[in-house]
PDB file of N, H, CA, C and O in Angstrom:
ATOM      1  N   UNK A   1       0.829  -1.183   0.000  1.00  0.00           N
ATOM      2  CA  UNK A   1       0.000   0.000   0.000  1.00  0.00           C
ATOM      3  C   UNK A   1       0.878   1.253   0.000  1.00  0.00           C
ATOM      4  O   UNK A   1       0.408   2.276   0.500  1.00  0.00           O
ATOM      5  N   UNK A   2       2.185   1.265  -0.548  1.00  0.00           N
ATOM      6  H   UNK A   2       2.567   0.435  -0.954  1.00  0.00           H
ATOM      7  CA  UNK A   2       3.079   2.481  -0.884  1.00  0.00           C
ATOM      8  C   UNK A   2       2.046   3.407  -1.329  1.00  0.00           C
ATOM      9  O   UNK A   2       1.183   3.187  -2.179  1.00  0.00           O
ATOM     10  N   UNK A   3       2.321   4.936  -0.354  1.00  0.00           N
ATOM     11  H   UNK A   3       3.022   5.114   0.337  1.00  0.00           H
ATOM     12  CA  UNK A   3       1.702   6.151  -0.719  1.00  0.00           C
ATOM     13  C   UNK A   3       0.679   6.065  -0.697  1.00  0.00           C
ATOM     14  O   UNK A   3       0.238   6.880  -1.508  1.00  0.00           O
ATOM     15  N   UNK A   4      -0.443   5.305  -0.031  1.00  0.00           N
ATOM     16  H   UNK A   4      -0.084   4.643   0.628  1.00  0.00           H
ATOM     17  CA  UNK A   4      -1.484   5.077  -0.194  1.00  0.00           C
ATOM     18  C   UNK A   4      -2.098   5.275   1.378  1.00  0.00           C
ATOM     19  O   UNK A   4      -1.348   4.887   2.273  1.00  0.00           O
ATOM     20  N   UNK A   5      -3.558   5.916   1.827  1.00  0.00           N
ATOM     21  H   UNK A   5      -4.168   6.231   1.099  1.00  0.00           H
ATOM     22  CA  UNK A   5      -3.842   5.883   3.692  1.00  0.00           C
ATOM     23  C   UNK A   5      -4.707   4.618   3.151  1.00  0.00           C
ATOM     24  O   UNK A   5      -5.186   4.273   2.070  1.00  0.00           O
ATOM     25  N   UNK A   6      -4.654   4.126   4.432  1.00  0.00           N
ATOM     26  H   UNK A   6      -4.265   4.406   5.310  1.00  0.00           H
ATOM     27  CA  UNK A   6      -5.607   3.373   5.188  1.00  0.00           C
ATOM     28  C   UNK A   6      -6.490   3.343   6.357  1.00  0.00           C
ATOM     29  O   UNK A   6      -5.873   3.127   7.400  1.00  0.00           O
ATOM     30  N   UNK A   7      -7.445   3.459   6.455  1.00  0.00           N
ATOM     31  H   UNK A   7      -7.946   3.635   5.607  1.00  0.00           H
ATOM     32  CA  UNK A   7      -8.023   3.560   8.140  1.00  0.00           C
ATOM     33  C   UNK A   7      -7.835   2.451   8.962  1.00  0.00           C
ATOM     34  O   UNK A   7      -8.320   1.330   8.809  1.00  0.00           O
ATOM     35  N   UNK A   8      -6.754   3.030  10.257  1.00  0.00           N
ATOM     36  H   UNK A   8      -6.361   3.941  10.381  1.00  0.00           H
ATOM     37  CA  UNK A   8      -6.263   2.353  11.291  1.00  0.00           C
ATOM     38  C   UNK A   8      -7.680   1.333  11.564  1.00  0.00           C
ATOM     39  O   UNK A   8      -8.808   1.599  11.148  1.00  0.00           O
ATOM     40  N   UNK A   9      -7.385   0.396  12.184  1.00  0.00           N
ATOM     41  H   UNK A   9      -6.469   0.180  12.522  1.00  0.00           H
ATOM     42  CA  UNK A   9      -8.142  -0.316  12.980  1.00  0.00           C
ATOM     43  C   UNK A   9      -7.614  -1.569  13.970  1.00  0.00           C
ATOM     44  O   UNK A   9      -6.552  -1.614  14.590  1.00  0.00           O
ATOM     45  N   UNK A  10      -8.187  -2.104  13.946  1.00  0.00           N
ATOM     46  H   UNK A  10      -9.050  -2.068  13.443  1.00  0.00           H
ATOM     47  CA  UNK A  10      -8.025  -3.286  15.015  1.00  0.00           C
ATOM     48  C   UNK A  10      -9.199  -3.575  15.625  1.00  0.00           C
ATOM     49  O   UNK A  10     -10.292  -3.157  15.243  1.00  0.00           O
ATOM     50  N   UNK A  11      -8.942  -4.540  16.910  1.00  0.00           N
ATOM     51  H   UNK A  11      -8.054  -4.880  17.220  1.00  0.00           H
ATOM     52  CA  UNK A  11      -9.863  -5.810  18.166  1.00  0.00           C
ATOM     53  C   UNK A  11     -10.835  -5.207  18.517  1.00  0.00           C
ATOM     54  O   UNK A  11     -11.380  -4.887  17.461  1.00  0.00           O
ATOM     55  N   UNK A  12     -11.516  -4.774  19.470  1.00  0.00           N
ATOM     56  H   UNK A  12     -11.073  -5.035  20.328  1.00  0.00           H
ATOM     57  CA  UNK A  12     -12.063  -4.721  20.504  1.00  0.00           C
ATOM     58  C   UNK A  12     -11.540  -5.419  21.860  1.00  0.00           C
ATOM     59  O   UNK A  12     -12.019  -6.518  22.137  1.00  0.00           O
ATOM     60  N   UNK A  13     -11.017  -5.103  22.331  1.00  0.00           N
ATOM     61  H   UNK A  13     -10.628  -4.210  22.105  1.00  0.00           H
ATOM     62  CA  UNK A  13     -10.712  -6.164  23.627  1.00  0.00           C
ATOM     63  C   UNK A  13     -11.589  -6.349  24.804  1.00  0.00           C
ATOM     64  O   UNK A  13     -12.590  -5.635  24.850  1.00  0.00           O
ATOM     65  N   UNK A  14     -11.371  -7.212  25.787  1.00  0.00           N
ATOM     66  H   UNK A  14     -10.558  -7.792  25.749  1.00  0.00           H
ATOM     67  CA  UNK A  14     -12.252  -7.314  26.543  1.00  0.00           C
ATOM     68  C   UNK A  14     -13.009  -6.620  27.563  1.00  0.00           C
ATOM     69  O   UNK A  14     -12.287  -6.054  28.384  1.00  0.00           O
ATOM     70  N   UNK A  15     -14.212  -6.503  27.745  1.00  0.00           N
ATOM     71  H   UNK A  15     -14.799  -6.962  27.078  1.00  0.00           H
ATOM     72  CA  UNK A  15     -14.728  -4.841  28.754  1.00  0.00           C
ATOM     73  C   UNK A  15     -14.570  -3.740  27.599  1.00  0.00           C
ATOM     74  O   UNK A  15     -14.966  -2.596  27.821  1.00  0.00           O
ATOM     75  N   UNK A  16     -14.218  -3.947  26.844  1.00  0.00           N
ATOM     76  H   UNK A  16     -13.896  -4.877  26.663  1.00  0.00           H
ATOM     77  CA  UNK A  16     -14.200  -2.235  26.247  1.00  0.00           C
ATOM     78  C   UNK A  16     -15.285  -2.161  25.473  1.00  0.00           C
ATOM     79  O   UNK A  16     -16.137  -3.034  25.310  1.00  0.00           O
ATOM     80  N   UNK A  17     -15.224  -0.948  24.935  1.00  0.00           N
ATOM     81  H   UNK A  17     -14.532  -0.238  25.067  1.00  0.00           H
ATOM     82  CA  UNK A  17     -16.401  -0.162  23.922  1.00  0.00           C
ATOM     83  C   UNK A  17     -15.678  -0.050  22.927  1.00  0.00           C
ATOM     84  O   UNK A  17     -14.452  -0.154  22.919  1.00  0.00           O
ATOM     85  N   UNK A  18     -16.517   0.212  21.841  1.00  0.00           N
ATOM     86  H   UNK A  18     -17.513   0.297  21.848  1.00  0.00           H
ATOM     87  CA  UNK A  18     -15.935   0.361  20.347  1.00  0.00           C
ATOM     88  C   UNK A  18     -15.609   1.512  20.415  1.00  0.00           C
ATOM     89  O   UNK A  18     -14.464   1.668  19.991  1.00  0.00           O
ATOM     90  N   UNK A  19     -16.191   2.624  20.834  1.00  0.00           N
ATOM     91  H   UNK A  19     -17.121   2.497  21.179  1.00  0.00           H
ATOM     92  CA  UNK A  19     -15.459   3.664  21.350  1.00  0.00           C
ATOM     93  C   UNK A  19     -14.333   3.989  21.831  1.00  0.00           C
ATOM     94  O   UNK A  19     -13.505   4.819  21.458  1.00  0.00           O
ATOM     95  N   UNK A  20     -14.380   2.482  23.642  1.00  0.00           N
ATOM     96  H   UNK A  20     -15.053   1.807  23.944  1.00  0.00           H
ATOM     97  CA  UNK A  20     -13.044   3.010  23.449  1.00  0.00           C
ATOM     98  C   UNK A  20     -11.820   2.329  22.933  1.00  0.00           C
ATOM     99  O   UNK A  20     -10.679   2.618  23.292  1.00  0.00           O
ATOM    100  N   UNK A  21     -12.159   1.327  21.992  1.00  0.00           N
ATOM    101  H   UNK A  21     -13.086   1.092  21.700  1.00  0.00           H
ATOM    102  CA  UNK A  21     -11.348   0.609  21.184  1.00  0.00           C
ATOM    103  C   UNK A  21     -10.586   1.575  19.579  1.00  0.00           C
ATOM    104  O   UNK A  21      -9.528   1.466  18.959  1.00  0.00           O
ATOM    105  N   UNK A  22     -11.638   2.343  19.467  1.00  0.00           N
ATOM    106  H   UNK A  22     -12.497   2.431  19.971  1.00  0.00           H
ATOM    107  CA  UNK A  22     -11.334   3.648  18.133  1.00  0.00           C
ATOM    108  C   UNK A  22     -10.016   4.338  18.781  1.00  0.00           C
ATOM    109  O   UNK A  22      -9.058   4.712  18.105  1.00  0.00           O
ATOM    110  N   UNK A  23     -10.126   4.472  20.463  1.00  0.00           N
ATOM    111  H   UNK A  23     -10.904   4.168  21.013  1.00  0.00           H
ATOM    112  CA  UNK A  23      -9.186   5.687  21.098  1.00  0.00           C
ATOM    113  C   UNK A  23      -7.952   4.464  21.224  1.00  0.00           C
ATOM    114  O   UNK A  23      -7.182   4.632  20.278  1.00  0.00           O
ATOM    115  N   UNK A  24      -7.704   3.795  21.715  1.00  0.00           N
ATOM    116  H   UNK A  24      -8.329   3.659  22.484  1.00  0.00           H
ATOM    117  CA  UNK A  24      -6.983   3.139  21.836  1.00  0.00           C
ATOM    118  C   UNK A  24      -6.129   2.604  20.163  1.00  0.00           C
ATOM    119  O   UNK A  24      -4.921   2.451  19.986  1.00  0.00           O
ATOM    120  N   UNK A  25      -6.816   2.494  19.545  1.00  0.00           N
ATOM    121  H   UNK A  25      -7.797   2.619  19.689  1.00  0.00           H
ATOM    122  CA  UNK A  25      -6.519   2.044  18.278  1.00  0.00           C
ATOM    123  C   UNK A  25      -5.491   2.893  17.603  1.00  0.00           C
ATOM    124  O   UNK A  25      -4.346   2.544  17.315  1.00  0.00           O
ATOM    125  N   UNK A  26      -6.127   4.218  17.359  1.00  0.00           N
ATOM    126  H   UNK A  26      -7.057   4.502  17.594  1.00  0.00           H
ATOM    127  CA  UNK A  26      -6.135   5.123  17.096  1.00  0.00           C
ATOM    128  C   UNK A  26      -4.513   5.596  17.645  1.00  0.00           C
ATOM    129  O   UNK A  26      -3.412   5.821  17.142  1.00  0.00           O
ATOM    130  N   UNK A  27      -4.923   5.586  18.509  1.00  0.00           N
ATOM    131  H   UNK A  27      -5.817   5.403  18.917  1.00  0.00           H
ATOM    132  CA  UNK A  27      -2.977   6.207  19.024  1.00  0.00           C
ATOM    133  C   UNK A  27      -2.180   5.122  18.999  1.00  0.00           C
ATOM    134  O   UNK A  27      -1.004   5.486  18.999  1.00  0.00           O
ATOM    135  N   UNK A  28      -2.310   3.827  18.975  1.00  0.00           N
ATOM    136  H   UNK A  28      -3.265   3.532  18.975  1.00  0.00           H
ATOM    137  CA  UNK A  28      -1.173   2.521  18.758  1.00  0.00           C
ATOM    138  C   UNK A  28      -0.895   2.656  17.328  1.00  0.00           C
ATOM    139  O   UNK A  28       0.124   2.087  16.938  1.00  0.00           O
ATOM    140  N   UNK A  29      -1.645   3.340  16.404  1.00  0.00           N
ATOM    141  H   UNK A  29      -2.473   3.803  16.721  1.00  0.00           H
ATOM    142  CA  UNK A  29      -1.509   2.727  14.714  1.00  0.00           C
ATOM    143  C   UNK A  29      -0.788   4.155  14.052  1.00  0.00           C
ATOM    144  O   UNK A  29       0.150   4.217  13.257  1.00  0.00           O
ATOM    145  N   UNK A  30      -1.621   5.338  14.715  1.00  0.00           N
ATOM    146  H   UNK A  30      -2.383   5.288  15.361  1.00  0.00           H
ATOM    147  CA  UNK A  30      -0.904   6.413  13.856  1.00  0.00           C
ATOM    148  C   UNK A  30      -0.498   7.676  14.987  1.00  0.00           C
ATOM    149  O   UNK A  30      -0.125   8.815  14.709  1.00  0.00           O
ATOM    150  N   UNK A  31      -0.724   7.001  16.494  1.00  0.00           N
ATOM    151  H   UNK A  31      -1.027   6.075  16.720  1.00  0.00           H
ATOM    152  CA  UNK A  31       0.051   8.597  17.223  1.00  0.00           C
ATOM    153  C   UNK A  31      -0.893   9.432  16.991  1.00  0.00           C
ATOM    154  O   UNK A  31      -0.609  10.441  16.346  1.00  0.00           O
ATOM    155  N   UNK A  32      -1.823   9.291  17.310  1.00  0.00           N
ATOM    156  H   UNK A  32      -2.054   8.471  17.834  1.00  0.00           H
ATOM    157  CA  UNK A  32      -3.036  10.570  17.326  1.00  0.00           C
ATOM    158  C   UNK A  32      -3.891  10.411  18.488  1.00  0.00           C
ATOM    159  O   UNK A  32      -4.417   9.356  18.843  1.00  0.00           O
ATOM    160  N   UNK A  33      -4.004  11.724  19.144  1.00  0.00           N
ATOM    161  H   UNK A  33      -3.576  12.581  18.856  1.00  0.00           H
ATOM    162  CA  UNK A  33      -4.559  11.286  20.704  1.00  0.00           C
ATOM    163  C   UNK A  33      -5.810  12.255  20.218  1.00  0.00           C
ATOM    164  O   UNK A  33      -5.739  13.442  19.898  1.00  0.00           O
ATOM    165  N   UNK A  34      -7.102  11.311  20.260  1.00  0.00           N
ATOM    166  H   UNK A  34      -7.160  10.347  20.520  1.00  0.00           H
ATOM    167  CA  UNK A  34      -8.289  12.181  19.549  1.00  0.00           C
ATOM    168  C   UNK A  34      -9.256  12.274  21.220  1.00  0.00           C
ATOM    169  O   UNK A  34      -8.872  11.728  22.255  1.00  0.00           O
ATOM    170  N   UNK A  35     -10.132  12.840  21.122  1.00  0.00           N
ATOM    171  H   UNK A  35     -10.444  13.283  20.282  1.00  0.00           H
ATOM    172  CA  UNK A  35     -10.745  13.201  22.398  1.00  0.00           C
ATOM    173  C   UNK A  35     -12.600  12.502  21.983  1.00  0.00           C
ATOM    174  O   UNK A  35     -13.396  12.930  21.148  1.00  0.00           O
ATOM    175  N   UNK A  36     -12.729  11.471  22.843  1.00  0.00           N
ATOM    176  H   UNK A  36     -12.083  11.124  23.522  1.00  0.00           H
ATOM    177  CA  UNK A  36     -14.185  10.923  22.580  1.00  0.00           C
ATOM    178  C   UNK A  36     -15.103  11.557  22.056  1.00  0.00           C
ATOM    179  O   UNK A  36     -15.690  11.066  21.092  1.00  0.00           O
ATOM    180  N   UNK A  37     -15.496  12.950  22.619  1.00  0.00           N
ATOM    181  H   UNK A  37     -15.019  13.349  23.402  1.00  0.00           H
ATOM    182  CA  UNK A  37     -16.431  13.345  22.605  1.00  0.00           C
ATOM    183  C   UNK A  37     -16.567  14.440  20.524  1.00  0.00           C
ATOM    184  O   UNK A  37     -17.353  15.040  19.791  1.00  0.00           O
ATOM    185  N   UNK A  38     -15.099  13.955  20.639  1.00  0.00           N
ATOM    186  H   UNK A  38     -14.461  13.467  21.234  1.00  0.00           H
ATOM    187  CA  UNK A  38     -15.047  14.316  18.858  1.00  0.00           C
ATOM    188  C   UNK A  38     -15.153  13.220  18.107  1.00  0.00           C
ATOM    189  O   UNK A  38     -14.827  13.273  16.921  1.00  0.00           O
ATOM    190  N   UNK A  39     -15.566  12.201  18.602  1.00  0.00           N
ATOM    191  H   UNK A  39     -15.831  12.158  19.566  1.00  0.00           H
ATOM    192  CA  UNK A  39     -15.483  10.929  17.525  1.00  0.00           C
ATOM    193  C   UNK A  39     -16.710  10.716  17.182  1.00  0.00           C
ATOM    194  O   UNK A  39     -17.384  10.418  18.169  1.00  0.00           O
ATOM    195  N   UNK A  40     -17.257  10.737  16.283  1.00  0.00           N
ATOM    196  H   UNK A  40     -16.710  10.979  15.482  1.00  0.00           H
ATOM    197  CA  UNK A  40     -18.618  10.426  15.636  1.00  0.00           C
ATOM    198  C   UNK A  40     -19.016   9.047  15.327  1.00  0.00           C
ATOM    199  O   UNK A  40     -17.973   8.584  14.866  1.00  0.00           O
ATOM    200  N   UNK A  41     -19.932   8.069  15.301  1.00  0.00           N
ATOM    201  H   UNK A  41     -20.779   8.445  15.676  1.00  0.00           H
ATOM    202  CA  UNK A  41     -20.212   6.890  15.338  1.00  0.00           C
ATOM    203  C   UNK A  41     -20.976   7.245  13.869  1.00  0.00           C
ATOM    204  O   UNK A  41     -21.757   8.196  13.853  1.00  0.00           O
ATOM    205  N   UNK A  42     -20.741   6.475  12.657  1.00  0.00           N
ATOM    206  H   UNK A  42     -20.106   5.702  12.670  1.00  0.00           H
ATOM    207  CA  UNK A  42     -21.258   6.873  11.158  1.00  0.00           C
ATOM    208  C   UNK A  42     -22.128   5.580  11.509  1.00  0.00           C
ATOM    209  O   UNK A  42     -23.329   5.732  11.733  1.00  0.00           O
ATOM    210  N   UNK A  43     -21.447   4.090  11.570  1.00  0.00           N
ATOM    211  H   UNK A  43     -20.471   3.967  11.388  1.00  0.00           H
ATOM    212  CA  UNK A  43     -22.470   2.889  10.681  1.00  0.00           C
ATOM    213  C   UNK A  43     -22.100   1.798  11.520  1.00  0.00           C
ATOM    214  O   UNK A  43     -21.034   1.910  12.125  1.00  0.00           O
ATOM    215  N   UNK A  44     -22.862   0.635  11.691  1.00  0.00           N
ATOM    216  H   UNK A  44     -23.728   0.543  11.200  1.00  0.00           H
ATOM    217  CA  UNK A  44     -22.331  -0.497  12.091  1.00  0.00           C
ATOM    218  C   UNK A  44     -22.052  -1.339  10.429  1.00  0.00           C
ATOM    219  O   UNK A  44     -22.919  -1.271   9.558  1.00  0.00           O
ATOM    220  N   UNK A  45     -20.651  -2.141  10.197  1.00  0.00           N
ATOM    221  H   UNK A  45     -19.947  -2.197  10.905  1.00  0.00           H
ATOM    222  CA  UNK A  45     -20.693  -2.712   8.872  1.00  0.00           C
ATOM    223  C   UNK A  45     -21.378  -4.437   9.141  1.00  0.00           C
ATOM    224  O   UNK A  45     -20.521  -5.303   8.967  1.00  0.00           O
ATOM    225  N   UNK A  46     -22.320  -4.792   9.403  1.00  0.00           N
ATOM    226  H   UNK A  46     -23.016  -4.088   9.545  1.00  0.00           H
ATOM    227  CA  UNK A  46     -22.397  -6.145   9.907  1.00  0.00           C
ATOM    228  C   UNK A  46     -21.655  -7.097   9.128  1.00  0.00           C
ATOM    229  O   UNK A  46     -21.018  -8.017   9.641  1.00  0.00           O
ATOM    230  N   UNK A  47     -21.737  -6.873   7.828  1.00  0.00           N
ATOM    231  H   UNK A  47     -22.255  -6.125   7.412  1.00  0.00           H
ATOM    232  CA  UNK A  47     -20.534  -7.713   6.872  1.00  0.00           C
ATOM    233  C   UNK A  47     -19.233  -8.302   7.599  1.00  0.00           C
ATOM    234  O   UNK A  47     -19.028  -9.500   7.793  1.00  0.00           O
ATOM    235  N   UNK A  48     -18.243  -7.054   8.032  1.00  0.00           N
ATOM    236  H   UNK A  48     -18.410  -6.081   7.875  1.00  0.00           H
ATOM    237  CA  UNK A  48     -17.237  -6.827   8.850  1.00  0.00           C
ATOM    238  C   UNK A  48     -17.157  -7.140  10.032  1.00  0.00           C
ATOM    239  O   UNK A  48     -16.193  -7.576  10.661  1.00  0.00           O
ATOM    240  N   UNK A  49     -18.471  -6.854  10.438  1.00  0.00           N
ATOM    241  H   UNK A  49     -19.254  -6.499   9.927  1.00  0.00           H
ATOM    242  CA  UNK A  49     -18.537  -7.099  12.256  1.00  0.00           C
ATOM    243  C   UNK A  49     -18.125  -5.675  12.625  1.00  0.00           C
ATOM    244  O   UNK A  49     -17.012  -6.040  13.002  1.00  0.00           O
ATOM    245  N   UNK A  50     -18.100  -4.519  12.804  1.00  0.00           N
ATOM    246  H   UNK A  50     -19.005  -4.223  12.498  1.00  0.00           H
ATOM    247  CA  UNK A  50     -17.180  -3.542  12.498  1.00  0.00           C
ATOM    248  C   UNK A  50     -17.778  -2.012  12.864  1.00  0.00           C
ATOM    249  O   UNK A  50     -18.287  -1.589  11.826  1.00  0.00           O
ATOM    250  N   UNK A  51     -17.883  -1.225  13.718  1.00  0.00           N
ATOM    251  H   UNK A  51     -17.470  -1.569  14.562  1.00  0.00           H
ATOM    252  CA  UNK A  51     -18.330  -0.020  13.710  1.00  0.00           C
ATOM    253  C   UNK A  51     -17.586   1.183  13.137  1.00  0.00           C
ATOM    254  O   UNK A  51     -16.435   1.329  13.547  1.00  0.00           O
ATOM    255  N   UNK A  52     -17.920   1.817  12.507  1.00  0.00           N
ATOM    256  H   UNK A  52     -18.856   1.699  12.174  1.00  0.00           H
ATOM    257  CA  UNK A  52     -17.083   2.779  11.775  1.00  0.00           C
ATOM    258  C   UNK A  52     -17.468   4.153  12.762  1.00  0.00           C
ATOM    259  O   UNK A  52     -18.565   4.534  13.171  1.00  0.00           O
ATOM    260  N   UNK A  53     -15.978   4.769  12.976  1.00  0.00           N
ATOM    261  H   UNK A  53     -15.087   4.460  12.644  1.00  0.00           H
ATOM    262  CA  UNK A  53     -16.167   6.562  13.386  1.00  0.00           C
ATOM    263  C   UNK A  53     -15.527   7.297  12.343  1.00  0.00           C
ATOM    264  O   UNK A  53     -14.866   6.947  11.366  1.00  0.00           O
ATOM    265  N   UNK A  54     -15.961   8.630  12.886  1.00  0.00           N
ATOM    266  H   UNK A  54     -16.498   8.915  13.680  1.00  0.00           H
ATOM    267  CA  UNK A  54     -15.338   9.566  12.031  1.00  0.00           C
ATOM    268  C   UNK A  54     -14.966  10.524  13.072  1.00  0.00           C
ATOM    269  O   UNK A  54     -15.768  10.634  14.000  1.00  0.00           O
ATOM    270  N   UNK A  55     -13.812  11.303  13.102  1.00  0.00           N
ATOM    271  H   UNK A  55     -13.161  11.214  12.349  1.00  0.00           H
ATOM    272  CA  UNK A  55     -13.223  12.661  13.957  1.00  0.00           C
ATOM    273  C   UNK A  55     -12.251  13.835  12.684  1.00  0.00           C
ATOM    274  O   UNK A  55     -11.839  13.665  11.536  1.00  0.00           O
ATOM    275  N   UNK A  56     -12.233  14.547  13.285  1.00  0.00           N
ATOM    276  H   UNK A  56     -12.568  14.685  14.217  1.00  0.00           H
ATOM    277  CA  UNK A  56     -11.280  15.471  12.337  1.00  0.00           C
ATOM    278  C   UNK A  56     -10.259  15.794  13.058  1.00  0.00           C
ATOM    279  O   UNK A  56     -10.328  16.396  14.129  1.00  0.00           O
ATOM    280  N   UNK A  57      -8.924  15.290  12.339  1.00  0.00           N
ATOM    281  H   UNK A  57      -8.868  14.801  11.469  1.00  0.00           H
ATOM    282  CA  UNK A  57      -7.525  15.655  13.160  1.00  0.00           C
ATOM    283  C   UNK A  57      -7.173  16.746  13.618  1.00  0.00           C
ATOM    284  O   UNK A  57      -7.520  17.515  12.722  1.00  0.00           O
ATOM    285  N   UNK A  58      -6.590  17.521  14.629  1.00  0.00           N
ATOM    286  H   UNK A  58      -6.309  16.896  15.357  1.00  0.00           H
ATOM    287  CA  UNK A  58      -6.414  18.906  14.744  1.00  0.00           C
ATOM    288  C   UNK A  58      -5.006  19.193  14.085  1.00  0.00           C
ATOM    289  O   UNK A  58      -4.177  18.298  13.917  1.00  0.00           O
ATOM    290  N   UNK A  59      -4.823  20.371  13.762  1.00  0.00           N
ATOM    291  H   UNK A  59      -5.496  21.098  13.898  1.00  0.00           H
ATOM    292  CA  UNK A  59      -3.709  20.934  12.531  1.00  0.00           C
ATOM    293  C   UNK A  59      -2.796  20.687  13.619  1.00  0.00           C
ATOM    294  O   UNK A  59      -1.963  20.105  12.924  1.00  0.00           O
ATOM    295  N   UNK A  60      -2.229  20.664  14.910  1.00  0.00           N
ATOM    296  H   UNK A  60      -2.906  21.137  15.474  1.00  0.00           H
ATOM    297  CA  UNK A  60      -1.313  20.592  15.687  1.00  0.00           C
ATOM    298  C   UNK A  60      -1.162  19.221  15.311  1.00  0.00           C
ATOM    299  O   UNK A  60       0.051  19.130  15.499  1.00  0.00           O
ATOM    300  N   UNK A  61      -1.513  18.087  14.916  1.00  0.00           N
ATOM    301  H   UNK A  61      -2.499  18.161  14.763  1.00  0.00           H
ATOM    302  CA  UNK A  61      -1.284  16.645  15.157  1.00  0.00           C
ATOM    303  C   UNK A  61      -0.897  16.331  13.572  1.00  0.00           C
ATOM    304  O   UNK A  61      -1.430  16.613  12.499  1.00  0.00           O
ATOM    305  N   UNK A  62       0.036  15.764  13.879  1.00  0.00           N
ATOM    306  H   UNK A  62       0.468  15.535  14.751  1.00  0.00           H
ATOM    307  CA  UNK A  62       0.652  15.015  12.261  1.00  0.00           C
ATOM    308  C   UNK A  62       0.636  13.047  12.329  1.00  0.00           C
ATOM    309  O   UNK A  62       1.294  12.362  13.112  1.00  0.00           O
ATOM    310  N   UNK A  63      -0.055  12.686  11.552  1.00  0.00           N
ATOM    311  H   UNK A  63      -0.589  13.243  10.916  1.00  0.00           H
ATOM    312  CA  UNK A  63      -0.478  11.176  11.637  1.00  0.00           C
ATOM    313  C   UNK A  63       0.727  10.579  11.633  1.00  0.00           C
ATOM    314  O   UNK A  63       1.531  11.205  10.943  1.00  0.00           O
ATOM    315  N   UNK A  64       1.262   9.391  12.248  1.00  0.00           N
ATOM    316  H   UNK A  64       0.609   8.882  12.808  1.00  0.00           H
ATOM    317  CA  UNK A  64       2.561   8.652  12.077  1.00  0.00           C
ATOM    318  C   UNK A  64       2.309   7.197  11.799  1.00  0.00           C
ATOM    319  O   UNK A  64       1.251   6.695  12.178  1.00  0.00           O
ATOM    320  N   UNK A  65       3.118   6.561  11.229  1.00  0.00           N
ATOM    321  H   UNK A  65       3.977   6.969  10.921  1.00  0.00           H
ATOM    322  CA  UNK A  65       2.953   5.376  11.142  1.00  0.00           C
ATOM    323  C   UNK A  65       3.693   4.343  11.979  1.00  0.00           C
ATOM    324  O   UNK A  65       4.866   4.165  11.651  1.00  0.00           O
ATOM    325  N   UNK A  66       3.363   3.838  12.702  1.00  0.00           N
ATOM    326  H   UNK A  66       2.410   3.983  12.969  1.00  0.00           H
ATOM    327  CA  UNK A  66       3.663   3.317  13.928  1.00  0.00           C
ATOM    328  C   UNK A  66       4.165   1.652  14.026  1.00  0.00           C
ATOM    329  O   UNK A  66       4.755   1.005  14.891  1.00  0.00           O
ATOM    330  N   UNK A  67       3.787   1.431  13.107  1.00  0.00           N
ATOM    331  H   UNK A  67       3.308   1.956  12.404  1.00  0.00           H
ATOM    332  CA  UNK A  67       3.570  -0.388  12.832  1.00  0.00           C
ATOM    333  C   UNK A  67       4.085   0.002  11.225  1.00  0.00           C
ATOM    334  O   UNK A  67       3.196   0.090  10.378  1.00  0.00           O
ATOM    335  N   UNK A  68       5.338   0.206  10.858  1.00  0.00           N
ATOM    336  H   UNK A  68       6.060   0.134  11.546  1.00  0.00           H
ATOM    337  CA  UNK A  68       5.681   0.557   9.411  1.00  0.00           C
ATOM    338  C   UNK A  68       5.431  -1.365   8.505  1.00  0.00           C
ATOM    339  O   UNK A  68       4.823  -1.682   7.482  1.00  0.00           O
ATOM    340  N   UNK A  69       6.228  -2.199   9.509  1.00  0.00           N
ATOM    341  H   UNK A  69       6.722  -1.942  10.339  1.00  0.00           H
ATOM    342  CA  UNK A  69       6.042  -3.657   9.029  1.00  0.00           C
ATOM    343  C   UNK A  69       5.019  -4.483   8.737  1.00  0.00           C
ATOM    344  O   UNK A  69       5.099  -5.543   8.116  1.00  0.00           O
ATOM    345  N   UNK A  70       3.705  -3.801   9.358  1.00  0.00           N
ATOM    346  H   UNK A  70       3.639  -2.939   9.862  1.00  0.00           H
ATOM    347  CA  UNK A  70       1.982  -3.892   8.958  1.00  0.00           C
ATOM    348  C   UNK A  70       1.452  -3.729   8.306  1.00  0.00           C
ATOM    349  O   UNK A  70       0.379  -4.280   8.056  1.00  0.00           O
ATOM    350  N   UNK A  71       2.010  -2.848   7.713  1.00  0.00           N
ATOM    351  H   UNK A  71       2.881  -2.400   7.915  1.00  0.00           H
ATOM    352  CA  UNK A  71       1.376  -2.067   6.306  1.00  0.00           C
ATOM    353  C   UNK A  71       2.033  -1.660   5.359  1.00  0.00           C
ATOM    354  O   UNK A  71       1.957  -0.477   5.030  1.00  0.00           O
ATOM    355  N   UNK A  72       2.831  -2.543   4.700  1.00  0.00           N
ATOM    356  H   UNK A  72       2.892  -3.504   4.968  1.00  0.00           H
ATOM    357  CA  UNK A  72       3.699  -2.677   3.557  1.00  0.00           C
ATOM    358  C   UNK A  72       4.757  -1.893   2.837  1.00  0.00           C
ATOM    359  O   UNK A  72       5.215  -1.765   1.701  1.00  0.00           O
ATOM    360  N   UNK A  73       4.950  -1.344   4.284  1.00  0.00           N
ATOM    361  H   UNK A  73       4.578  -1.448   5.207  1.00  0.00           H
ATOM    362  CA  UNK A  73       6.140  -0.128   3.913  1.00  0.00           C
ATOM    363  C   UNK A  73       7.715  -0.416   3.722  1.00  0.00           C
ATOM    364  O   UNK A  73       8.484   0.508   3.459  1.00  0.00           O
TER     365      UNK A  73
END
């Protein structure tokens, strides 16, 4: 996937919320510390099993790639 984004994801682990599995996710995959109450819940994908959010990054935060060996870099 050279030059290409992807939307982070991952588990759910145990006791948690998909919520707070997005926050957790979210800063292990690209270093972005987003604040709950900015994360928007769009869709459940039942296909996937899978809840999708949406947030908007703040201009202070630059996305990183964290797991470079994960994602085909």
């Amino acid at each position: 996937m050279y030059n290409l984004w992807q939307v982070a994801g991952g588990k759910v682990e145990n006791r948690e919320s998909s919520l707070q599995a997005v926050l957790r996710e979210t800063k292990e995959k690209i270093a972005l510390d987003i604040k709950k109450d900015e994360c928007v819940f769009l869709f459940n994908d039942p296909a996937f099993n899978c809840d999708v959010y949406i947030t908007k990054v703040p201009d202070y935060q630059e996305l990183q790639r964290t797991e470079p060996e994960k994602q085909g870099a």
